[in-house]
C-alpha positions as CSV (number, residue, x, y, z in Angstrom):
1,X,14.1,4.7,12.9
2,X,12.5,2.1,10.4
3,X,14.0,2.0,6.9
4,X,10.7,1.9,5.3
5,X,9.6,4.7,6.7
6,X,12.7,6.5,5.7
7,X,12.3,5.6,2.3
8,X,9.0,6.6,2.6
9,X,9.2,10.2,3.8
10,X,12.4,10.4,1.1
11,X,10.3,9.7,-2.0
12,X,7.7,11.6,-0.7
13,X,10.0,14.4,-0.5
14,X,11.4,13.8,-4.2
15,X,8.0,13.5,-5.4
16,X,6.4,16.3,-3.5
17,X,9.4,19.2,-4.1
18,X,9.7,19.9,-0.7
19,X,9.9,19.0,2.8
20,X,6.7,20.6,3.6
21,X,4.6,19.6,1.1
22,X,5.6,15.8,1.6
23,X,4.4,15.8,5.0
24,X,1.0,18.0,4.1
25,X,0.7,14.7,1.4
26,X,1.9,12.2,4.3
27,X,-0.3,13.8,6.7
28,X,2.8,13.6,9.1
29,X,4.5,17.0,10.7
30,X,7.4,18.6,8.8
31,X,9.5,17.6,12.0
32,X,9.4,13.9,11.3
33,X,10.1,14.2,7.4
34,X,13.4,16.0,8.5
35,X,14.4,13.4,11.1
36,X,13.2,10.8,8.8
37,X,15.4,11.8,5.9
38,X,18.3,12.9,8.0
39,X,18.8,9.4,9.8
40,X,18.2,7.6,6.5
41,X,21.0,10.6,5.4
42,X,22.9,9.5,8.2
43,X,23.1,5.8,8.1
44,X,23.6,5.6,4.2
45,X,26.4,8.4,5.0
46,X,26.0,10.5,1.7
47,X,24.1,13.8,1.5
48,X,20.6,12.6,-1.3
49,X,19.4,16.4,-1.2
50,X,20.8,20.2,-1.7
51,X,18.9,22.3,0.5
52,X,18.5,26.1,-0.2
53,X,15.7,28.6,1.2
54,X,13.9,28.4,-1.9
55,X,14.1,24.9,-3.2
56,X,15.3,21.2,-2.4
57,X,17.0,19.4,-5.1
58,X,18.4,16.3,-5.5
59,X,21.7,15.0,-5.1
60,X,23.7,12.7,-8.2
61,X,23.5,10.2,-5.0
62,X,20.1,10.8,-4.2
63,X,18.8,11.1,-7.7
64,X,20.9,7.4,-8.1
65,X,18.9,6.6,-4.7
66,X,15.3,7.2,-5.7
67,X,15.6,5.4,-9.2
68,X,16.6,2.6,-7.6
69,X,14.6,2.8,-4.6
70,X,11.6,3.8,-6.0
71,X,10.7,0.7,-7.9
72,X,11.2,-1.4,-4.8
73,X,8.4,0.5,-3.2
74,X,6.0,0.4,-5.7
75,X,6.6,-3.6,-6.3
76,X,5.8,-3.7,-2.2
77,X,2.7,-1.4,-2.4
78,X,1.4,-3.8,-5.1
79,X,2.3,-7.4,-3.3
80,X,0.4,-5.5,-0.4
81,X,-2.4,-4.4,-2.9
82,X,-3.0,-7.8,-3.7
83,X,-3.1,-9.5,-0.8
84,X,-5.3,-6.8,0.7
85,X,-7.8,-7.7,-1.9
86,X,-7.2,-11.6,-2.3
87,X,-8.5,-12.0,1.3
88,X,-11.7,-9.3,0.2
89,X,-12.7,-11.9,-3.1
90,X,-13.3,-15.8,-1.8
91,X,-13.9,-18.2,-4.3
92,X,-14.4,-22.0,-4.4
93,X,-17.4,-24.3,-3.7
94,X,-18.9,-23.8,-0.6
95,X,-21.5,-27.0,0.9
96,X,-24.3,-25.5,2.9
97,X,-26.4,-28.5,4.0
98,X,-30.2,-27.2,5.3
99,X,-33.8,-28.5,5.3
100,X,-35.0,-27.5,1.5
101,X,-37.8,-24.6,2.5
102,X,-35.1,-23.1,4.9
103,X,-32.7,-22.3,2.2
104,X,-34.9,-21.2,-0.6
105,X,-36.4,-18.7,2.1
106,X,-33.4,-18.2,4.1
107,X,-30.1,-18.7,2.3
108,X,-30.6,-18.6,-1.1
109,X,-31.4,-14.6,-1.2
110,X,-28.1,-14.1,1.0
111,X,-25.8,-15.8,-1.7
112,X,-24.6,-14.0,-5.0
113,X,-25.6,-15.8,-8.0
114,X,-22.8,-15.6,-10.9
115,X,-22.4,-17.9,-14.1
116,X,-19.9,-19.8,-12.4
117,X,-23.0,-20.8,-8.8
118,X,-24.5,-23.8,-9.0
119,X,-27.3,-24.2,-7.1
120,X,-28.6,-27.6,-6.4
121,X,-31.3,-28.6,-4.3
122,X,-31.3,-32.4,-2.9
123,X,-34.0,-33.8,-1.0
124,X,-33.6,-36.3,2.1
């Protein structure tokens, strides 16, 4: 199983209170949040939750887990953020080279006029 995804369904869990309610919030099955967290419980060989009918807690390991873990995940989700939205916002100068009456009727109600546009028009 992937590690993010283990991490993942794990915070989820810590954050949520319960197995259940994680995967309502994930939008996953209650299945895969149990296999999730037991293989990441598994491969790091140390027990992060006490299970009980009534409650799910966490471990001293687990609660060491998630502080450390947790701010790893939320530096990813924001690298991810911004490059999500660098590719939404373009910037720099862009050349659009058109007969005169053409871009006044054509182009220039297509482009977004900020302080920072220059429009020039040259005649040849």
């Amino acid at each position: 199983m992937d590690r993010f995804t283990e991490l993942n369904a794990f915070i989820a869990v810590v954050e949520a209170g319960g197995f259940s309610a994680a995967a309502r919030r994930r939008g996953e099955g209650q299945p895969a949040i149990s296999k999730a967290i037991a293989a990441l419980e598994k491969r790091l060989g140390v027990a992060l939750f006490n299970r009980s009918t009534r409650s799910v807690t966490l471990t001293d390991q687990g609660q060491r887990y998630y502080d450390r873990t947790k701010p790893l995940v939320d530096e990813m989700d924001d690298v991810d953020n911004e490059m999500t939205n660098s590719t939404l916002s373009v910037t720099g100068l862009v050349r659009i080279s058109v007969a005169s009456t053409f871009g006044r009727l054509h182009i220039l109600p297509l482009v977004t006029v900020t302080p920072a546009t220059r429009i020039g028009v040259r005649s040849r």
